[in-house]
N, C-alpha and C positions, 0 to 999 in steps of 0.2 A: 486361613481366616483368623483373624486377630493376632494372638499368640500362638494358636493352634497351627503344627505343620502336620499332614499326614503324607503316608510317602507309602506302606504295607495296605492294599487294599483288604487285608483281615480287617483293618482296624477300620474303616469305614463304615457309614451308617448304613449302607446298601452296597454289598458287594457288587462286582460287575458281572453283566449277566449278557451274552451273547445275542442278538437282537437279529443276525445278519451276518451271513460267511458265504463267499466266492473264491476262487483259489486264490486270487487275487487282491481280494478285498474282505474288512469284519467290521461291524457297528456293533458297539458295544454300548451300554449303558448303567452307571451306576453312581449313589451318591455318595461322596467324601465326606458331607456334614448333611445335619438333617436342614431340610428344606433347600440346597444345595443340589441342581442334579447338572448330572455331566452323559451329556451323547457323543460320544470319542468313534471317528471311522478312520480306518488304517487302510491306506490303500499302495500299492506295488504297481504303479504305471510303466514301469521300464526295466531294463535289469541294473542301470545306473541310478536308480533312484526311488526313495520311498515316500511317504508322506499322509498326513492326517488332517483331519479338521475337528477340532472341540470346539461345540456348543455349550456355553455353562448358564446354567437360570438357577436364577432366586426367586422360589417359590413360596417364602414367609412373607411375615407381614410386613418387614424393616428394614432397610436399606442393608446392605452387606460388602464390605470392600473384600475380594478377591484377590491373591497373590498366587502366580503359576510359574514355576520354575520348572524351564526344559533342559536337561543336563544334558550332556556330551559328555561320554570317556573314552578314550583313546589310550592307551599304551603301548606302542609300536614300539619296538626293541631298537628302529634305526627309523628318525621324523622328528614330529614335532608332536606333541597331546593337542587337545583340541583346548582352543582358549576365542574369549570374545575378541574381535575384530568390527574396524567398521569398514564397511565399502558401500559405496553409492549411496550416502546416507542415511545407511541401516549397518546395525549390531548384528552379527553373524556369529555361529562359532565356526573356528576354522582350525584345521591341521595336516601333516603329514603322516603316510605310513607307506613306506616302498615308494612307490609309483603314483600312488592316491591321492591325492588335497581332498579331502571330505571336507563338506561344508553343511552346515544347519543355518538354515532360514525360517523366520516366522513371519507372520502382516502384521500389522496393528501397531507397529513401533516397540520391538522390544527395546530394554536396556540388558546390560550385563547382571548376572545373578549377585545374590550376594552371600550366597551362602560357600561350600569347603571345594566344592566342586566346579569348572568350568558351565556356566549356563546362561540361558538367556534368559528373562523374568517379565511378563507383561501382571498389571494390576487393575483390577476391573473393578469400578462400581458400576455393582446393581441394585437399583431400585427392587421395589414388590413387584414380582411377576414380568420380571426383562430378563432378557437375556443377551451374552455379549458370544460373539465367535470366531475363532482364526483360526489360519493357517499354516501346518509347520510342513515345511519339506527338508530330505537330505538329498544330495546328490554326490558323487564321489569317483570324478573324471580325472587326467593327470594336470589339469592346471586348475588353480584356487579359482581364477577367474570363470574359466567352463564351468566347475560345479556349481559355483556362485548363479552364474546364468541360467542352469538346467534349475536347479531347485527353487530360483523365484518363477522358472515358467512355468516347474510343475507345480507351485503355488499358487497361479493365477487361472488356472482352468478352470471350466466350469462344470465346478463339483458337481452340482444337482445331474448335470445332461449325461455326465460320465457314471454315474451313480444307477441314470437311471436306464445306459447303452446297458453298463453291467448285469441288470437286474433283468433286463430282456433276453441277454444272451444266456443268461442261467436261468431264463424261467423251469422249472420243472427240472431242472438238471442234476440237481446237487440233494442228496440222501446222506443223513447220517444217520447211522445205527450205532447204539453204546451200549446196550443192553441191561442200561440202569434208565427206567420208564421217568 
């Protein structure tokens, strides 16, 4: 937000606070700046492939432009790092490692980051009390193009219904004990 990067959730106005866990699946919750809140779920639908949905609201009184950078690293000893690509008329990051082509995919139109690192960057304004939300998947098959294809389809499901198959199949299922109340 503005000049402001934050990247260490210490430094947050609201750390992130575990809302929801399945073996498979976590919602999380927590704000980056004050009036700023971020609902982040992370979800593992396959064993080639990961992917998340953030919900971001501005809940002051003032318009607020939003900038989100999703990074890719990659160091493979024999490939390629991950760098932005477009295909199909979307900005990807793409790379090699062995046998892999891993790819990262978001919606909403990223562009290329602009910051030291490979990344994709979507910028949102929000009015008082709106909220903006997308979609990022990775998929990581032996051709650019399959992972390409796997990680926009596991981007276009429908989060709510899988969200809420998950929540039936774990009703009552899942206990955690830490021993700190």
């Amino acid at each position: 937000v503005g000049d402001t990067t934050y990247t260490n959730p210490t430094e947050f106005s609201q750390p992130p606070v575990i809302k929801q866990i399945f073996p498979n699946f976590i919602s999380l919750e927590f704000s980056p700046f004050p009036d700023i809140d971020v609902e982040a779920e992370y979800w593992v639908p396959e064993s080639h492939g990961v992917a998340g949905r953030l919900q971001i609201t501005n809940h002051g009184a003032i318009d607020r432009q939003v900038r989100v950078e999703w990074v890719g690293q990659l160091s493979p000893t024999e490939g390629q790092r991950m760098a932005p690509i477009e295909m199909q008329a979307t900005n990807v990051l793409s790379g090699r490692t062995g046998e892999l082509a891993p790819v990262v995919f978001l919606t909403t139109g990223p562009k290329p980051g602009a910051g030291p690192y490979p990344a994709l960057m979507l910028t949102m304004d929000l009015s008082p009390n709106s909220s903006r939300q997308f979609t990022w998947a990775h998929a990581a098959l032996f051709k650019t193009e399959e992972s390409f294809a796997l990680a926009r389809d596991i981007a276009s499901r429908n989060w709510d219904a899988e969200r809420s198959h998950l929540e039936m199949l774990n009703a009552g299922n899942v206990d955690i004990y830490t021993g700190d109340a």
